[in-house]
Every structure is written in C-alpha cells, then in structure tokens.
C-alpha positions in Angstrom: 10.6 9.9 -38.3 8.6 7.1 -37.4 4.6 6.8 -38.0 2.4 7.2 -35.3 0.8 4.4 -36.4 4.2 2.6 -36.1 4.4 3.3 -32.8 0.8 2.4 -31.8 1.9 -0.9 -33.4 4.6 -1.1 -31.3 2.1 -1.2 -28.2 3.7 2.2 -27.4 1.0 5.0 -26.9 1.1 7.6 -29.7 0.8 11.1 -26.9 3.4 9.6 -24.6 7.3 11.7 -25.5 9.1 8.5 -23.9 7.0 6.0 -25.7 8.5 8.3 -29.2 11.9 8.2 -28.2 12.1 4.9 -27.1 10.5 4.0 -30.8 13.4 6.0 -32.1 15.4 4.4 -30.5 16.4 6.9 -27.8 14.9 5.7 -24.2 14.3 2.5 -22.4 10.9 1.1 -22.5 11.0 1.7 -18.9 10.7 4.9 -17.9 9.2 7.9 -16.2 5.4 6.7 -18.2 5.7 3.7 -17.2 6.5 4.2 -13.5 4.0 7.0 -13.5 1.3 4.3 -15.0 2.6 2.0 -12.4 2.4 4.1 -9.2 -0.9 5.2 -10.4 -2.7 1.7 -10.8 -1.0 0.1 -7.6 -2.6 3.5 -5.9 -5.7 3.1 -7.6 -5.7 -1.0 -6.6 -4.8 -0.2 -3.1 -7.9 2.7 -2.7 -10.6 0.0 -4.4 -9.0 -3.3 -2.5 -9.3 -0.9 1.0 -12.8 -0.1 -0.2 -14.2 -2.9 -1.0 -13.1 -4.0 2.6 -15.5 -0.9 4.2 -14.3 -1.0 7.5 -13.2 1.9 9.1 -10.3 4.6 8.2 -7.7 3.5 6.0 -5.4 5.6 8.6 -6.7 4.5 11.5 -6.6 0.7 10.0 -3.0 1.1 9.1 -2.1 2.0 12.3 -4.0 -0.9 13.9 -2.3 -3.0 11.5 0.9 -1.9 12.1 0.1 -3.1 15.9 -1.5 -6.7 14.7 1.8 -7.0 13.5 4.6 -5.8 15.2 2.7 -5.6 18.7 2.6 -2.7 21.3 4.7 0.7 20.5 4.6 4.2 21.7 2.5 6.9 19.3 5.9 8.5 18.6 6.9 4.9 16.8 3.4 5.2 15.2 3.2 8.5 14.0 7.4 7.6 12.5 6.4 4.7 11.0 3.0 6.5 9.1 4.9 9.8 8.2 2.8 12.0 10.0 2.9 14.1 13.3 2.9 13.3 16.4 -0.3 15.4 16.9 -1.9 13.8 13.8 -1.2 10.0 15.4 -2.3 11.3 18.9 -5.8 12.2 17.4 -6.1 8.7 15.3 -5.2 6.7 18.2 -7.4 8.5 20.4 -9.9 7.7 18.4 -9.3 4.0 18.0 -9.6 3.9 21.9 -12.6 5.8 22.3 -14.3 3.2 19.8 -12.5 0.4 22.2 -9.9 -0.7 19.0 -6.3 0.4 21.6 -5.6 0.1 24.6 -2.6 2.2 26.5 -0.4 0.4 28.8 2.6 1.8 30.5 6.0 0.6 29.1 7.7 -1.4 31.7 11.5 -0.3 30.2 10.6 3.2 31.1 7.4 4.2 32.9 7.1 8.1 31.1 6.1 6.4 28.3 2.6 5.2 27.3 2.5 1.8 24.5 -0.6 1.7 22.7 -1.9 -1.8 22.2 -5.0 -3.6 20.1 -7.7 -5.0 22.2 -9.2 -8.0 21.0 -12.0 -6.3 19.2 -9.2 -4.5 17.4 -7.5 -7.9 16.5 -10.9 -8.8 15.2 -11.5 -5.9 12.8 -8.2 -6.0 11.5 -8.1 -9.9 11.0 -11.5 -9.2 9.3 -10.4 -6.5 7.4 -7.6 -8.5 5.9 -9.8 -11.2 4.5 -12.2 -9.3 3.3 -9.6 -7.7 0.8 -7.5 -10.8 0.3 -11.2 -12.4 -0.7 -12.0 -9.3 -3.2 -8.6 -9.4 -4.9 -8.8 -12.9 -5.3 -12.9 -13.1 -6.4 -11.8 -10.2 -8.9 -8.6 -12.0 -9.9 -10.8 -15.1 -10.6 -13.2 -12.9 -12.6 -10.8 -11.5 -15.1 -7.5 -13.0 -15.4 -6.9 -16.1 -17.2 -4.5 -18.6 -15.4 -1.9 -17.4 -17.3 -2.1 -14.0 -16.0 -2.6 -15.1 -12.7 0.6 -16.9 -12.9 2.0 -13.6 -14.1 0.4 -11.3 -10.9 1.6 -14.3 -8.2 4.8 -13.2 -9.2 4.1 -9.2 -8.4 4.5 -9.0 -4.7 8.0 -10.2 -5.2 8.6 -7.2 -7.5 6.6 -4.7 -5.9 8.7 -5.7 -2.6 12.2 -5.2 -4.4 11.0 -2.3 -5.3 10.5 -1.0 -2.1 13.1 -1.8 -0.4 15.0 -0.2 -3.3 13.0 2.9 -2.8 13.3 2.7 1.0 17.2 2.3 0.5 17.4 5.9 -1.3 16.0 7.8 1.4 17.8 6.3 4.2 
C-alpha cells in the first residue's frame, strides 16, 4: 500500500478514496472528486462573478437575459427554460414590470397569449450587468494568472460548453 505521503506527491489529496485508488492504480484521475471540485468552483465563480456585478436578482436577471437574447416569449417559455413554475416566473416577471424592466405585448400568432418583452431600461441593466462581470473576471484574471494560465482558462468556455451540451443530451 502506498504512502500517504506518496500520494500527496502525486498531487492527489491524502482524505480523497478516488485520489487512493487512482494512486493504486484502480480509478481514473477523473472522477466523482474531481467533478464534485469542479461543479463546486464554477458555482462558487458564477455566485462571486454575479456579485461583484450587484445589480438586481440573479433570477430576475436571468430571465431578462434570456429576453436580451432570444427576444419576446410567453412566461410559460420562461418559467421552461429556468426550471421553475409557472407561478414562480409569473411573480419574477411581475416584478420586472412593476420596476419598468418588461413589458407585455399580445402575441400576434395567437392573441390568448401574452409575450413578455425588455424595455429599453431592461436592455440597459442587462447590457450593464454583463460588462460589469466580463470587467471583474477579466480585472481578477489579470490580477492572478500568469499569461500562461490565461492561455489555459481562454480555452475553458470551450470545455465547460461541451460539457453541457453533453449534460443537456442525457436528460433529453
């Protein structure tokens, strides 16, 4: 049986069961650790990236980002596309209009239906939003990564996309 110390210089932590059977020979170095490490930092980046941005609900800015991008849609597309009730999308976007961020508009393919729209000053909160966090990462990235490892995170949207749609793909 290996040391622990072997496997700390390894660059495999000592407490971690797959980082012991992989030293033995018996896993990948890719496993359940590493994804868990993985989904936890990306979470962790996303919360501090969103806060550093301050502005607003991270729900409600979703959903006015999901508009900025893919224009008008009904709050049954919305809530779909979030994962969340109806009920729960109703209250967001009601809120968005109340602080003048949506506007509803009848849909001219079939006139029960109501499409939810940004106004400008939603367009502007959202445009804002995104530079504001595309400026953080980037100050931060400056800060802390040599070029080298900025060469190395350029090339993790890629991954982190593949790895969606792989994801995605699974639970169709």
């Amino acid at each position: 049986m290996l040391e622990l110390r072997q496997l700390h210089d390894q660059n495999v932590q000592s407490n971690c069961i797959t980082g012991k059977l992989y030293a033995l020979g018996m896993a990948h170095p890719w496993d359940l650790d590493y994804a868990d490490r993985l989904r936890h930092s990306t979470g962790a980046f996303t919360r501090r990236v969103l806060a550093a941005a301050a502005i607003g609900d991270a729900g409600e800015l979703e959903v006015l980002a999901y508009l900025r991008r893919d224009g008008a849609m009904s709050v049954a597309e919305l809530a779909r596309r979030r994962g969340i009730r109806h009920q729960s999308m109703s209250q967001i976007v009601a809120t968005a209009f109340s602080r003048g961020l949506v506007a509803k508009t009848p849909d001219v393919d079939d006139a029960r239906r109501v499409l939810i729209d940004l106004t400008g000053a939603g367009v502007e909160l959202v445009d804002r939003s995104r530079a504001e966090r595309t400026a953080a990462i980037e100050k931060a990235a400056r800060a802390v990564l040599s070029d080298d490892e900025r060469a190395v995170l350029a090339q993790v949207p890629e991954l982190l996309d593949r790895l969606s749609t792989e994801i995605a793909g699974e639970h169709l």
